[in-house]
N, CA, C and O atoms as CSV, one atom per row, in Angstrom:
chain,resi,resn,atom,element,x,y,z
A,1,UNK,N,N,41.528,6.537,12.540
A,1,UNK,CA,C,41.111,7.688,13.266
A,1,UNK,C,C,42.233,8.010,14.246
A,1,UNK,O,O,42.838,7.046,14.715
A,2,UNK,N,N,42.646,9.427,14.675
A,2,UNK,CA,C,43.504,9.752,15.417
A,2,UNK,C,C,43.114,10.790,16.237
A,2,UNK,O,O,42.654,11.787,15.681
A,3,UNK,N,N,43.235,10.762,18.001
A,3,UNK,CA,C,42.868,11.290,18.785
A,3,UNK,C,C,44.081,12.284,19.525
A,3,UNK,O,O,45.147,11.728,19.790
A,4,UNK,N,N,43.959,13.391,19.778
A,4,UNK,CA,C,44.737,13.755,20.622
A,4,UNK,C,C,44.408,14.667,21.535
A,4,UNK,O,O,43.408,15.384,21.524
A,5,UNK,N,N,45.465,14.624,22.512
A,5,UNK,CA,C,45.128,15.995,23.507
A,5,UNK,C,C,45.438,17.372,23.573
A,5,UNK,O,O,46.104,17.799,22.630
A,6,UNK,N,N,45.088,18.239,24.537
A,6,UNK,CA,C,45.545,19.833,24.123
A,6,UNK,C,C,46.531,19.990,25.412
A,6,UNK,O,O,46.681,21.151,25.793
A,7,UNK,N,N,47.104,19.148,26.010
A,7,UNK,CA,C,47.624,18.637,27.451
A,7,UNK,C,C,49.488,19.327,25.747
A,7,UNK,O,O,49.693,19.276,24.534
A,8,UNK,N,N,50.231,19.859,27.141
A,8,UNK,CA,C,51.958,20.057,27.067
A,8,UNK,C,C,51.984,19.049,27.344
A,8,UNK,O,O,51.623,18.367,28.303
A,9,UNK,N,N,52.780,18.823,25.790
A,9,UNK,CA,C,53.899,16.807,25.369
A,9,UNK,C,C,52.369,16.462,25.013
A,9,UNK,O,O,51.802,15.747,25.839
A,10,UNK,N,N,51.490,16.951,23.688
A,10,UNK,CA,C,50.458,16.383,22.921
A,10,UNK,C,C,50.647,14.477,22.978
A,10,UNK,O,O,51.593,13.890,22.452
A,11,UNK,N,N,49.937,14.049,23.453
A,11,UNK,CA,C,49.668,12.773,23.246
A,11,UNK,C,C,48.592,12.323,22.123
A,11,UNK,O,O,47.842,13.165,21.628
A,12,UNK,N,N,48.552,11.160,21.797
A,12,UNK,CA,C,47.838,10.727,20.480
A,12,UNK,C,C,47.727,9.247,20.629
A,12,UNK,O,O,48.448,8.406,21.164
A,13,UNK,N,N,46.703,9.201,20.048
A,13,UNK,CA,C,46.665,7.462,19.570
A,13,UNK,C,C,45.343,7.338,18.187
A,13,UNK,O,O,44.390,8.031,17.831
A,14,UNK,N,N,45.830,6.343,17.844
A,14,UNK,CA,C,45.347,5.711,16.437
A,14,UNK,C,C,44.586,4.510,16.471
A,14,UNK,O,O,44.990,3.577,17.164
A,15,UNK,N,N,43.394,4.399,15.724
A,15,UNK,CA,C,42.732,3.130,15.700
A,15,UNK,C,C,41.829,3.169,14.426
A,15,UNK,O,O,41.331,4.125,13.832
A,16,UNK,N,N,41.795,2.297,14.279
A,16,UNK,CA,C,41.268,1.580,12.809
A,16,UNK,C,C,39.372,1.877,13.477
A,16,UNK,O,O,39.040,1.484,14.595
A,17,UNK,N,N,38.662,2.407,12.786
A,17,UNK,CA,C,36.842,2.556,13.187
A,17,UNK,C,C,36.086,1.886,11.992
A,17,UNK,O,O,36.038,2.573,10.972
A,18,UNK,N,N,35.357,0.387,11.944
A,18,UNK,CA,C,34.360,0.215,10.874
A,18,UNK,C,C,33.800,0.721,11.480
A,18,UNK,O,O,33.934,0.814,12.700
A,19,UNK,N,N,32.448,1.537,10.343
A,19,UNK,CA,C,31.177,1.586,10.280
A,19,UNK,C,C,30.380,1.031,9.698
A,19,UNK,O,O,30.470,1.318,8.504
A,20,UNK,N,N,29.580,0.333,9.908
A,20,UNK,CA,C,28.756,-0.708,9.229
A,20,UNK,C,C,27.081,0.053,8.914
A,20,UNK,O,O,26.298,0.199,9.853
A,21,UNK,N,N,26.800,0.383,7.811
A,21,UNK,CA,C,25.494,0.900,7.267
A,21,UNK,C,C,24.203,-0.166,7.095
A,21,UNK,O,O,24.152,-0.993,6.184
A,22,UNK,N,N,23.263,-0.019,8.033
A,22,UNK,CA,C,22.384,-0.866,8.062
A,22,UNK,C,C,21.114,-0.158,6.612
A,22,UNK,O,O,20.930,0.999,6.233
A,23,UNK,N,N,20.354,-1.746,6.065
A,23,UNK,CA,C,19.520,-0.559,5.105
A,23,UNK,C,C,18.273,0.013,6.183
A,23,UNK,O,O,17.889,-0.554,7.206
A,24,UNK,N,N,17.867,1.087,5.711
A,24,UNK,CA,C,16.496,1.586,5.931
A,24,UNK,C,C,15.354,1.235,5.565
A,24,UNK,O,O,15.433,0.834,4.404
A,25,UNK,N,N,14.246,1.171,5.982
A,25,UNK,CA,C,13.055,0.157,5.417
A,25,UNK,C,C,12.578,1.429,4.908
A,25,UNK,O,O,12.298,2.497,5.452
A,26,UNK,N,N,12.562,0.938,3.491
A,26,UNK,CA,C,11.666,1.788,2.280
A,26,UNK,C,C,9.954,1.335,2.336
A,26,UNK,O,O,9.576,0.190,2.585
A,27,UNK,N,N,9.062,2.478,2.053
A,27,UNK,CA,C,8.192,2.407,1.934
A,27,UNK,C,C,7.852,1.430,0.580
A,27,UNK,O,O,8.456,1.436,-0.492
A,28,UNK,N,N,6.792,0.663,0.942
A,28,UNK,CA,C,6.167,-0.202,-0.258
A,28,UNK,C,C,5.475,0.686,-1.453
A,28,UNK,O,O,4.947,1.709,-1.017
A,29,UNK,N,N,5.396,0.545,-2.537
A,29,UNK,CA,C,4.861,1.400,-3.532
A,29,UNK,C,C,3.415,0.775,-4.383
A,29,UNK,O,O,3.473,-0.235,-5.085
A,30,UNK,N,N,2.374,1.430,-4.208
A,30,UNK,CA,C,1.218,0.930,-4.955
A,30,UNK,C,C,1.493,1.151,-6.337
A,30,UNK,O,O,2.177,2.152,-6.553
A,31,UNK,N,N,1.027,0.264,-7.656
A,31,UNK,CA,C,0.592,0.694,-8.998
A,31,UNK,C,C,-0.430,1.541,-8.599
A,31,UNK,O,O,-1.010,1.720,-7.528
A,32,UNK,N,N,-0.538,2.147,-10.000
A,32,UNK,CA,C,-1.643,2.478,-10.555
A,32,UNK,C,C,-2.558,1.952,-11.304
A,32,UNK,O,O,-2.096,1.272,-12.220
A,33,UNK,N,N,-4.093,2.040,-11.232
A,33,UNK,CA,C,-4.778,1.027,-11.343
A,33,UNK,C,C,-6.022,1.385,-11.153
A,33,UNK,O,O,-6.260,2.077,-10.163
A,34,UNK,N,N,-7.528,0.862,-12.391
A,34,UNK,CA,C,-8.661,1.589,-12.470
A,34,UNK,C,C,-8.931,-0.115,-12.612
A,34,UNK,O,O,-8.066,-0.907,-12.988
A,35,UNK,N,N,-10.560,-0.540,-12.160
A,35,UNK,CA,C,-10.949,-1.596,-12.237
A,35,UNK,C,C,-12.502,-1.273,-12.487
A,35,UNK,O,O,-13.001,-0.234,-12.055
A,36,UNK,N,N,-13.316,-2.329,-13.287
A,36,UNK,CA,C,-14.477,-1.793,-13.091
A,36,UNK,C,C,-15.174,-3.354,-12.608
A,36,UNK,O,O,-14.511,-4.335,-12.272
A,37,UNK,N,N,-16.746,-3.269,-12.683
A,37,UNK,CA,C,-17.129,-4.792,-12.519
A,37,UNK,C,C,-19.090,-4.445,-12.713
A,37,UNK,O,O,-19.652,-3.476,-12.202
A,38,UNK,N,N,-19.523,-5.120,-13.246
A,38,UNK,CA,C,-20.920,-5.077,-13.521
A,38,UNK,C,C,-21.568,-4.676,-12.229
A,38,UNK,O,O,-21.357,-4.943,-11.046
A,39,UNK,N,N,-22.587,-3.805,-13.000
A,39,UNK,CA,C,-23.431,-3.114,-11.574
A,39,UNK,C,C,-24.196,-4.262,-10.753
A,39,UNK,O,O,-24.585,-4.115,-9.594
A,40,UNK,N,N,-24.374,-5.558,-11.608
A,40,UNK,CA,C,-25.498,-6.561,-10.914
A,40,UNK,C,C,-24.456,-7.510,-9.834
A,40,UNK,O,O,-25.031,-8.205,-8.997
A,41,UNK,N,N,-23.290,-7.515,-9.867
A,41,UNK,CA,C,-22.193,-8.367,-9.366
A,41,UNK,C,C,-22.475,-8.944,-8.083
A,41,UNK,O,O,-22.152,-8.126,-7.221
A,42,UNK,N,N,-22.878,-9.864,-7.644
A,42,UNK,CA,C,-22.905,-10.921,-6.241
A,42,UNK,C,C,-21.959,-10.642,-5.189
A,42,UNK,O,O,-20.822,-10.427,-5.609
A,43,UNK,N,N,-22.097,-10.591,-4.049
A,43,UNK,CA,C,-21.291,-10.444,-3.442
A,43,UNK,C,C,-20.126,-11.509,-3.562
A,43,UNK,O,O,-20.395,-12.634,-3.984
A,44,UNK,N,N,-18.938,-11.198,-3.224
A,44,UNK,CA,C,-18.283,-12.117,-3.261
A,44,UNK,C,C,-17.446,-11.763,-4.894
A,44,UNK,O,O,-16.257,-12.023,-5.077
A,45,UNK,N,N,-18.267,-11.194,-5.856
A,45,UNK,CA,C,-17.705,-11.285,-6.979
A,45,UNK,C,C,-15.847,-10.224,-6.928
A,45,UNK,O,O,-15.531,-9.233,-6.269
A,46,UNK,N,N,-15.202,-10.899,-7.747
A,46,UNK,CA,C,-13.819,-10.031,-7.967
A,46,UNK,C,C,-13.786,-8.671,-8.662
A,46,UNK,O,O,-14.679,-8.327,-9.437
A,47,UNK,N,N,-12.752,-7.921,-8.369
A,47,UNK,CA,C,-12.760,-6.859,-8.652
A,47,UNK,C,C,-11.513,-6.564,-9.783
A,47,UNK,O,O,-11.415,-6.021,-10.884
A,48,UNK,N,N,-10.557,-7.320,-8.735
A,48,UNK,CA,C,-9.249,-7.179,-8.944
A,48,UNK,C,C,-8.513,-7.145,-8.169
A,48,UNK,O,O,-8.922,-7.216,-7.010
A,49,UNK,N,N,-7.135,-7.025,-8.412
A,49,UNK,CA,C,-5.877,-7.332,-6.991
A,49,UNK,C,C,-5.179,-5.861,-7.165
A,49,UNK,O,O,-5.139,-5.287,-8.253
A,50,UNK,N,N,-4.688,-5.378,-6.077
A,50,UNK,CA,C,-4.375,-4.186,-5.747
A,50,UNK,C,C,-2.783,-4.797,-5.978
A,50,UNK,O,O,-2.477,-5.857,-5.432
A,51,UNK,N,N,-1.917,-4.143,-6.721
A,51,UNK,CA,C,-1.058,-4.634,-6.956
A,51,UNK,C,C,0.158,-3.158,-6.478
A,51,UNK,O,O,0.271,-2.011,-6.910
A,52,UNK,N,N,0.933,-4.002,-5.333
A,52,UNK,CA,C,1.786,-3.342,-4.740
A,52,UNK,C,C,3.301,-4.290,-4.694
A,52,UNK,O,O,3.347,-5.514,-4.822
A,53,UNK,N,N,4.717,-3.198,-4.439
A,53,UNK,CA,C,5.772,-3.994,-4.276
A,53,UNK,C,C,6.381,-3.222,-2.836
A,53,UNK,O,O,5.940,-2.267,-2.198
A,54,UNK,N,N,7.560,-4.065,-2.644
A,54,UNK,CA,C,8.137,-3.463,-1.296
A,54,UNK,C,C,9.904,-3.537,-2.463
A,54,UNK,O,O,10.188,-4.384,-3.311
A,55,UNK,N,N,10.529,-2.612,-2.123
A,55,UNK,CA,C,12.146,-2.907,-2.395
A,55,UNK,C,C,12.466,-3.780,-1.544
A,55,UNK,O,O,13.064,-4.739,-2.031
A,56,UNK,N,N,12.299,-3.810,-0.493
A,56,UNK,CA,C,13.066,-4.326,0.985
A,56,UNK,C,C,12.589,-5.665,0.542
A,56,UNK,O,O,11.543,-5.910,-0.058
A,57,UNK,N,N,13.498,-6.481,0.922
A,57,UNK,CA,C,13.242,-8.529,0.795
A,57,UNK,C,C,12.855,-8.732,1.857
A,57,UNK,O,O,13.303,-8.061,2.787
A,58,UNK,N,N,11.831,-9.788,2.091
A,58,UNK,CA,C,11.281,-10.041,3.041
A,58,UNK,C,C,10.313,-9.455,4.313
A,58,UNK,O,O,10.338,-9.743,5.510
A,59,UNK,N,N,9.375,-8.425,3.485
A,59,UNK,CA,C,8.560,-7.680,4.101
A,59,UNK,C,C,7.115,-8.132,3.817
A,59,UNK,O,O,6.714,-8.551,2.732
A,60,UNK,N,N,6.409,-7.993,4.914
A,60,UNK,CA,C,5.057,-8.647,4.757
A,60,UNK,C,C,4.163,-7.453,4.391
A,60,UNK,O,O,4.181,-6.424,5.068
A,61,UNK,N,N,3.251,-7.627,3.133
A,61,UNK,CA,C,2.426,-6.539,2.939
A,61,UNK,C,C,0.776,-6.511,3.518
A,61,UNK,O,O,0.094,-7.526,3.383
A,62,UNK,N,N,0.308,-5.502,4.048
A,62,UNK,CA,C,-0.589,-5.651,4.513
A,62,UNK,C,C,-1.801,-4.807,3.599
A,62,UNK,O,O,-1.176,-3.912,3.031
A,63,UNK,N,N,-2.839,-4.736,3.325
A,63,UNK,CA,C,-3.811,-3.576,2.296
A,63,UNK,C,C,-5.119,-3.487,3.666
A,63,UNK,O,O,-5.408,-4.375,4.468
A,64,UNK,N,N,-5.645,-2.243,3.554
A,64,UNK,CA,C,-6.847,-1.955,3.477
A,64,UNK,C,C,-7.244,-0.910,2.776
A,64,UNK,O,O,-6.466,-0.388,1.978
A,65,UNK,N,N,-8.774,-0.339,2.996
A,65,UNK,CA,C,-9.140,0.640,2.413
A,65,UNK,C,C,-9.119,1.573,3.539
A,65,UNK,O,O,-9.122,1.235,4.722
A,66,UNK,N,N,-9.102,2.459,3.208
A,66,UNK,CA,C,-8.926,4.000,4.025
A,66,UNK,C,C,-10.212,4.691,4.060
A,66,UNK,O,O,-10.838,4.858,5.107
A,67,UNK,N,N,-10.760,5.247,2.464
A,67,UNK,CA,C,-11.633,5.769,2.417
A,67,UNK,C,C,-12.520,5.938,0.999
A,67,UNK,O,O,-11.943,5.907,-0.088
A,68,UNK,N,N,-13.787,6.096,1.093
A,68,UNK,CA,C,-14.470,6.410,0.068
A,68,UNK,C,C,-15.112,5.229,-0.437
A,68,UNK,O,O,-15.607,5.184,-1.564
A,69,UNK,N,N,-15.113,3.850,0.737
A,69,UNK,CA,C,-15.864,2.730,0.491
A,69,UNK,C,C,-17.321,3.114,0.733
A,69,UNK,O,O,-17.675,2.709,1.840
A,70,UNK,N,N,-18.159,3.673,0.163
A,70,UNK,CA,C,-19.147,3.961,-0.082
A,70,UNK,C,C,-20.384,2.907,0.461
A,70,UNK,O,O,-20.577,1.912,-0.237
A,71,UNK,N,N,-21.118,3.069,1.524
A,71,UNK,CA,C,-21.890,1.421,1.713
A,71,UNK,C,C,-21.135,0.393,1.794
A,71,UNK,O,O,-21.769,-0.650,1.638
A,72,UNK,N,N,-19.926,0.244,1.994
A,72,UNK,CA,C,-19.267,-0.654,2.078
A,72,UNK,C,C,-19.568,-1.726,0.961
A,72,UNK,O,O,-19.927,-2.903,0.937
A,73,UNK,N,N,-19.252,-0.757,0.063
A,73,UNK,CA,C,-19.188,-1.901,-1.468
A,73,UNK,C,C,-18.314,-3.086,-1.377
A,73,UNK,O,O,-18.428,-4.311,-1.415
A,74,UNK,N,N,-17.235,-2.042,-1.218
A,74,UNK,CA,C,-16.227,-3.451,-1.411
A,74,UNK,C,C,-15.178,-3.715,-0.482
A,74,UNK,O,O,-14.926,-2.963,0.459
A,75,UNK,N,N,-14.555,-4.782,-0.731
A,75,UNK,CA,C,-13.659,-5.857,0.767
A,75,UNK,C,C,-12.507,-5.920,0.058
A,75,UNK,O,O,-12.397,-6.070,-1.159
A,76,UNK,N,N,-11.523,-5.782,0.991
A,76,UNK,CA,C,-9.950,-6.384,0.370
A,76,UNK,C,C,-9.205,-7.037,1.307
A,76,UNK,O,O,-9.142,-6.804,2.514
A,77,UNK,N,N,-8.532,-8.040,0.535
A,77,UNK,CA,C,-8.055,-8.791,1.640
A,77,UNK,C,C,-7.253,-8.570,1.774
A,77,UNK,O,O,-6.462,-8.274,0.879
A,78,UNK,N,N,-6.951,-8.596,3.260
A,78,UNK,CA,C,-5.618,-8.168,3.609
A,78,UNK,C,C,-4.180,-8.390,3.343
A,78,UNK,O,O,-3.198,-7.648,3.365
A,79,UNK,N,N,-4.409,-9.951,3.021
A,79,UNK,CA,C,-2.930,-10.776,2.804
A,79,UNK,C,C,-2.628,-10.796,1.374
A,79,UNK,O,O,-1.462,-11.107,1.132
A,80,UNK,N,N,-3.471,-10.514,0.219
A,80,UNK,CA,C,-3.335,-9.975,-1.013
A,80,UNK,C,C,-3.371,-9.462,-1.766
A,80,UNK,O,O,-2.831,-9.598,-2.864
A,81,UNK,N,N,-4.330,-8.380,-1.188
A,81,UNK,CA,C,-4.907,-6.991,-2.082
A,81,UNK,C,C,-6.227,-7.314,-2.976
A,81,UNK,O,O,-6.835,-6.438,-3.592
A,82,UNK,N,N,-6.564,-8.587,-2.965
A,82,UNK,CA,C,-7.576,-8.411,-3.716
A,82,UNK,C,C,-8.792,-8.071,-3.242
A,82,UNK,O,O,-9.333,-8.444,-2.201
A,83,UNK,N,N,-9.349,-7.035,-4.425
A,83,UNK,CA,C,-10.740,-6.365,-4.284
A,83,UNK,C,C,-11.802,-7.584,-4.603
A,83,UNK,O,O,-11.705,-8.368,-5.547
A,84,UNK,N,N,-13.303,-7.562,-3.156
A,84,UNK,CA,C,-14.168,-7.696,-4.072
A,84,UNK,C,C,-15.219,-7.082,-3.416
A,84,UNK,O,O,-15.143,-6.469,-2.352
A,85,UNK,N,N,-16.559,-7.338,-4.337
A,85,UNK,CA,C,-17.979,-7.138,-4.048
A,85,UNK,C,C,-18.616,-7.276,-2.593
A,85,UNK,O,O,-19.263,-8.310,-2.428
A,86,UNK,N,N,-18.548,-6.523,-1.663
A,86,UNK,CA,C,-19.182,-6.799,-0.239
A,86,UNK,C,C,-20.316,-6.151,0.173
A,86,UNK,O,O,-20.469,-6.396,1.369
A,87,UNK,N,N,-21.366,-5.292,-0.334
A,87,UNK,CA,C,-22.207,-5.227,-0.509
A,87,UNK,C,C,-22.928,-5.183,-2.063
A,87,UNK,O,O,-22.801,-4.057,-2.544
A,88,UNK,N,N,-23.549,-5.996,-2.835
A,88,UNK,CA,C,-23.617,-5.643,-3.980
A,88,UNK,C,C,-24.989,-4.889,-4.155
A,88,UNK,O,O,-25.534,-5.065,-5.245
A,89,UNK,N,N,-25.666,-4.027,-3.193
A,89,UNK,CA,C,-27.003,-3.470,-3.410
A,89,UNK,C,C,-26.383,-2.215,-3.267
A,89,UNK,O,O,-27.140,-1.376,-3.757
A,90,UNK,N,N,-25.327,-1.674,-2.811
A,90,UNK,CA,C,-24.288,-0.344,-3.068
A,90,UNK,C,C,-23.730,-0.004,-4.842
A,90,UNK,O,O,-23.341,1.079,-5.279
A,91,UNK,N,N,-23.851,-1.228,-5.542
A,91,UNK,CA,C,-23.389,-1.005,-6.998
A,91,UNK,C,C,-24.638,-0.754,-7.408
A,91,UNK,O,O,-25.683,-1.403,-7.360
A,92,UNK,N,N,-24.255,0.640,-7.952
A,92,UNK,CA,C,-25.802,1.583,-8.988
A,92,UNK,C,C,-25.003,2.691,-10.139
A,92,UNK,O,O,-24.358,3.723,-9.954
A,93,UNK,N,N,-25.224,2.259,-10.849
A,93,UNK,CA,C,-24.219,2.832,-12.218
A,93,UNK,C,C,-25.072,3.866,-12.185
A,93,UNK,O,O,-24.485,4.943,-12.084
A,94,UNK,N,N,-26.237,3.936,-12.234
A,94,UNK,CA,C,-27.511,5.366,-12.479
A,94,UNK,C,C,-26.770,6.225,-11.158
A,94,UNK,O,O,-26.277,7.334,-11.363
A,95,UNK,N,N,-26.757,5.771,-10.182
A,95,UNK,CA,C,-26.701,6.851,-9.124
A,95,UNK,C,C,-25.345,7.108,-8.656
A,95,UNK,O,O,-25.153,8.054,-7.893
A,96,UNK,N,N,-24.396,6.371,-9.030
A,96,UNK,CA,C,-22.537,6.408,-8.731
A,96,UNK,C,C,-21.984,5.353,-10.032
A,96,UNK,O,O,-22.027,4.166,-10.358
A,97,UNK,N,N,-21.606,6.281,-10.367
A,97,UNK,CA,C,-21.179,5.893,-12.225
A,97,UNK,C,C,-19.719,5.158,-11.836
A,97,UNK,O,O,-19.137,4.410,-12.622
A,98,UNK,N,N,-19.146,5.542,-10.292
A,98,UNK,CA,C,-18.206,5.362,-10.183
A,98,UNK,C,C,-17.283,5.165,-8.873
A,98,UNK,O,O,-16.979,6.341,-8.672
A,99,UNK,N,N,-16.877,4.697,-8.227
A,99,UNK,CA,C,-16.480,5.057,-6.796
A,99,UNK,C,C,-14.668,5.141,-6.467
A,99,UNK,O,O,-14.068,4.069,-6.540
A,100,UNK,N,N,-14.027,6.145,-6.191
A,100,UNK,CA,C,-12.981,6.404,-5.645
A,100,UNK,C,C,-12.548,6.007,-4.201
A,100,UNK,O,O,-13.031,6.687,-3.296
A,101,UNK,N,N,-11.757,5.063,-3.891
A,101,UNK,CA,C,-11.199,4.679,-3.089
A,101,UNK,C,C,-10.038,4.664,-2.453
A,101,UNK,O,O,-9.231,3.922,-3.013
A,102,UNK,N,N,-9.501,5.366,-1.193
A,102,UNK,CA,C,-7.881,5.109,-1.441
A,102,UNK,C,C,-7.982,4.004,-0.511
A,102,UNK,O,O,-8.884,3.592,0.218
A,103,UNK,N,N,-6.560,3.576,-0.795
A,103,UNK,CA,C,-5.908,2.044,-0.626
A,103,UNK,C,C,-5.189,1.871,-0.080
A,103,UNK,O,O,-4.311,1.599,-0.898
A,104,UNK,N,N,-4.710,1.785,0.991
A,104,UNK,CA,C,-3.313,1.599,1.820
A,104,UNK,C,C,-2.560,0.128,1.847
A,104,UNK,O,O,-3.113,-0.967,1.741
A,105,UNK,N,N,-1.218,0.381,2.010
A,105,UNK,CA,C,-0.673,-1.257,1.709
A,105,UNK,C,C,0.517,-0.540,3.069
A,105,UNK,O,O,0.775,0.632,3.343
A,106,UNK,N,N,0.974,-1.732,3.622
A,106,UNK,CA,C,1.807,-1.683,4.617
A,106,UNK,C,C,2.489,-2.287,5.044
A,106,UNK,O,O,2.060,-3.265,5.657
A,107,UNK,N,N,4.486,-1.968,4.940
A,107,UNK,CA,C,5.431,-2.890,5.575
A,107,UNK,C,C,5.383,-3.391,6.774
A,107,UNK,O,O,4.343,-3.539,7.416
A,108,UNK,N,N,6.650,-3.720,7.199
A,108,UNK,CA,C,6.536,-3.796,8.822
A,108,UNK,C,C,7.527,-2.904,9.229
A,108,UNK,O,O,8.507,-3.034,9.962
A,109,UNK,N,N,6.816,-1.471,8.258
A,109,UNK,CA,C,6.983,-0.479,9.487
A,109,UNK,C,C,6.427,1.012,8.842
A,109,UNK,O,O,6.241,2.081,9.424
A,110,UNK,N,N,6.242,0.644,7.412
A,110,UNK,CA,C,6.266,1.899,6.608
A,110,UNK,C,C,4.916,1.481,5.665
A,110,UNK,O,O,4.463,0.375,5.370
A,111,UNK,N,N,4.411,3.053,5.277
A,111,UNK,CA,C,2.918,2.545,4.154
A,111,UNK,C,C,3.004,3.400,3.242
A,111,UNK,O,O,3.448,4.521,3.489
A,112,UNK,N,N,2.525,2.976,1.784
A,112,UNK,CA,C,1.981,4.262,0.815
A,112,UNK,C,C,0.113,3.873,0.846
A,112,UNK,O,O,-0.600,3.044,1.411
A,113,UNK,N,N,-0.056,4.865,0.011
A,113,UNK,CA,C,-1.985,5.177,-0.365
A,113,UNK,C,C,-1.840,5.471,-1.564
A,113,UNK,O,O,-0.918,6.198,-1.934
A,114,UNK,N,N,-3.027,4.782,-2.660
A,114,UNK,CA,C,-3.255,5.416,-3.504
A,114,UNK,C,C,-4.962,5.298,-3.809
A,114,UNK,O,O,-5.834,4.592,-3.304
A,115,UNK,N,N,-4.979,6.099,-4.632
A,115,UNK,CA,C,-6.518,6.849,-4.464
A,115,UNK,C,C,-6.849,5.224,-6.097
A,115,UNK,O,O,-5.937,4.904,-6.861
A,116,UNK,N,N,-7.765,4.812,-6.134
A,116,UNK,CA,C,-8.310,3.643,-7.309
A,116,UNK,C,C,-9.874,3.646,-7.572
A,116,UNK,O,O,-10.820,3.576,-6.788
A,117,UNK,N,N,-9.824,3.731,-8.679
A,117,UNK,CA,C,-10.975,4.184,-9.028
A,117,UNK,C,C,-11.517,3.049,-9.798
A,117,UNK,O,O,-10.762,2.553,-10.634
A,118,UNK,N,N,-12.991,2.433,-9.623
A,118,UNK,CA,C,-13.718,1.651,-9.333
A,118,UNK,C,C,-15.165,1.715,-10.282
A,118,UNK,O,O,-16.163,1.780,-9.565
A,119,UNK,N,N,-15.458,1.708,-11.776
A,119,UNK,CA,C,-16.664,1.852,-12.019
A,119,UNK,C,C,-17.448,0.279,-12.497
A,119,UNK,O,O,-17.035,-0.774,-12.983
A,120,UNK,N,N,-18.860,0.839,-12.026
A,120,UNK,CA,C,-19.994,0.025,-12.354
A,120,UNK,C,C,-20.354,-0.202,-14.039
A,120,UNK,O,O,-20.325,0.660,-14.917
A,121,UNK,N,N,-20.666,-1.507,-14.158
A,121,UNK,CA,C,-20.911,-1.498,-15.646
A,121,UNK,C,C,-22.595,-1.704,-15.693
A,121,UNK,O,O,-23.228,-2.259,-14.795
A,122,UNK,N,N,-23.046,-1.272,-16.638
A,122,UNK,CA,C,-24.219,-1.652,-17.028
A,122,UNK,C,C,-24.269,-2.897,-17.638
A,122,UNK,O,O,-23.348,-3.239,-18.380
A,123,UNK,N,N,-25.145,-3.565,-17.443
A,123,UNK,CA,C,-25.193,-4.967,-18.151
A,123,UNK,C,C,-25.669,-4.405,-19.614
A,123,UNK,O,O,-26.205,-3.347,-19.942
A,124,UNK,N,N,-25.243,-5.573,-20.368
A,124,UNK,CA,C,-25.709,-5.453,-21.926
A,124,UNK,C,C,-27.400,-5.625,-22.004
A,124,UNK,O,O,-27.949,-6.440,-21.261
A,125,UNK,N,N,-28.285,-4.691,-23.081
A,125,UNK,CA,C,-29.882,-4.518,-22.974
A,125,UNK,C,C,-29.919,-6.220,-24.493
A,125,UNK,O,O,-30.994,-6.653,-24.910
């Protein structure tokens, strides 16, 4: 880099400038992903794991639900994404064939959402 002045008898000087590019923390990215689980299911029963990545190495992911937990059907844990059964008198295939949920997952500093959709099975007659 070279500096100078607007000064009579221009003076100047020269110096070498690194710039060093730090990365940016990228948002974590949810799959996509439909799960279902029997309408009679126990609490406690699994759903499935919300399956998310981060680019960035060494970022801790965090999940909850946002919205459209209906009766508070279902629980996710925080430290792994997995879905389960937390109220099971909320699962009614006759009256919600189905429940839409979005999903949030979160770096340490940045989040995506995705909307996961959730149906009840009828047991076999």
């Amino acid at each position: 880099m070279k500096v100078q002045d607007n000064g009579t008898g221009t003076l100047s000087s020269q110096a070498n400038v690194t710039i060093t590019l730090t990365n940016a923390n990228e948002a974590p990215i949810i799959a996509n992903q439909s799960f279902s689980v029997a309408e009679n299911s126990a609490n406690g029963t699994s759903v499935g794991t919300v399956v998310a990545s981060d680019p960035d190495a060494g970022q801790t992911l965090a999940y909850s639900i946002l919205s459209g937990n209906t009766s508070g059907a279902f629980a996710i844990n925080a430290s792994t994404g997995a879905l389960t059964v937390a109220n099971s008198s909320a699962l009614n295939f006759e009256s919600s064939p189905s429940y839409v949920i979005a999903v949030k997952v979160q770096d340490n500093g940045n989040w995506d959402s995705a909307i996961k959709r959730i149906s009840p099975l009828t047991s076999p007659m």
